[in-house]
LOGUFI-136719 format. One line per field, with one value per residue (C-alpha): residue number from 1; residue in three letters; x, y, z. Coordinates in steps of 0.001 Angstrom, whole numbers, plus 500000, padded with zeros to 6 digits. Each point is the difference from the previous one (the first is absolute). Example, Ala and Ser with C-alpha at 12.3 -4.5 7.8 and 13.67 -1.06 7.14 Angstrom:
<atoms>
num = (1,2)
residu = (ala,ser)
east = (512300,501370)
north = (495500,503440)
up = (507800,499340)
</atoms>
This chain:
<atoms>
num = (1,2,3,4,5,6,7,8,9,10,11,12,13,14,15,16,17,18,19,20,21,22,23,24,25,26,27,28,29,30,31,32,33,34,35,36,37,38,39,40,41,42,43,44,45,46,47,48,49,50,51,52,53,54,55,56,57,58,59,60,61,62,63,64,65,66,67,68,69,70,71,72,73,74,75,76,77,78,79,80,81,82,83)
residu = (unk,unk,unk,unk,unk,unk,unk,unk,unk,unk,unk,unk,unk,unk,unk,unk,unk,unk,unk,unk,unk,unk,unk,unk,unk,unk,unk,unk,unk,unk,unk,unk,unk,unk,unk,unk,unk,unk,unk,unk,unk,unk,unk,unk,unk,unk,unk,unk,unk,unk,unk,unk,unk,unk,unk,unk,unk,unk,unk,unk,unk,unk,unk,unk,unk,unk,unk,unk,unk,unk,unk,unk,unk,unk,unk,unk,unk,unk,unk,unk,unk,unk,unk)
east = (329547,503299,501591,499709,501907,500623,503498,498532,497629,500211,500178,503509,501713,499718,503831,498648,495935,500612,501159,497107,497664,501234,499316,496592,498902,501445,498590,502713,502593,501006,500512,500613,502628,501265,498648,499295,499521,496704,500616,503848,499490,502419,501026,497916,502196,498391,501409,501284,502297,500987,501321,501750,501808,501101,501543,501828,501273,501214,501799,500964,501638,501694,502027,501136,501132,501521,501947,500930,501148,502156,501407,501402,501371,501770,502882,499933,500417,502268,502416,499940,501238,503837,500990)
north = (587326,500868,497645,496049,496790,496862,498734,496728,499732,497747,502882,500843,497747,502183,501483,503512,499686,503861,501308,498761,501029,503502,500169,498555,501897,503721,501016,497655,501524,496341,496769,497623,501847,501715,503913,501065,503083,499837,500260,500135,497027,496810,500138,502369,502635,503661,502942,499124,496605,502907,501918,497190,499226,503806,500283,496484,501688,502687,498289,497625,503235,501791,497031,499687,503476,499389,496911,502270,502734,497665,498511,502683,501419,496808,500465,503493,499943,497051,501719,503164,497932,499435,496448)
up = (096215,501350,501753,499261,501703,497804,501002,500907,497381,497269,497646,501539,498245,496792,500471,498374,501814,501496,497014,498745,503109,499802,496105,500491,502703,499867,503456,502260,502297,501384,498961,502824,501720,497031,499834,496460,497975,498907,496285,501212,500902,499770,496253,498589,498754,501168,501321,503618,497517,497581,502482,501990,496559,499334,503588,499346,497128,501304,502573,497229,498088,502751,501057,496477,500026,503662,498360,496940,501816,502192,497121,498786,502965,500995,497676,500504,503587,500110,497813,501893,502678,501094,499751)
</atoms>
């Protein structure tokens, strides 16, 4: 099974029933409209997750070293400048 529909079905009222689907059954790519991982899938942590978190860390790291780096060469350049 890869694909299933249940967005009207009673069992949609569950607030976490594809996290659930997609633990349950491995093999699904979609969930209503949703496209999943297989075992990526919605909140099941696997590589394709781990890998999402990494980059957001990176990103996460270089704009703390952008706002550093500013920092420090706001006084600097604002002194260098004639008032």
């Amino acid at each position: 099974l890869e694909g299933i529909y249940l967005e009207m079905n009673p069992v949609a009222g569950d607030f976490e029933y594809r996290k659930k689907l997609a633990q349950m059954i491995p093999s699904l790519k979609q969930i209503d409209a949703n496209v999943i991982g297989g075992n990526n899938a919605i909140g099941i942590p696997g590589v394709r997750m781990q890998s999402m978190v990494d980059r957001m860390r990176e990103l996460q790291d270089a704009a703390l070293r952008r706002a550093s780096e500013q920092e420090e060469a706001g006084p600097a350049a604002q002194s260098e400048q004639p008032s």
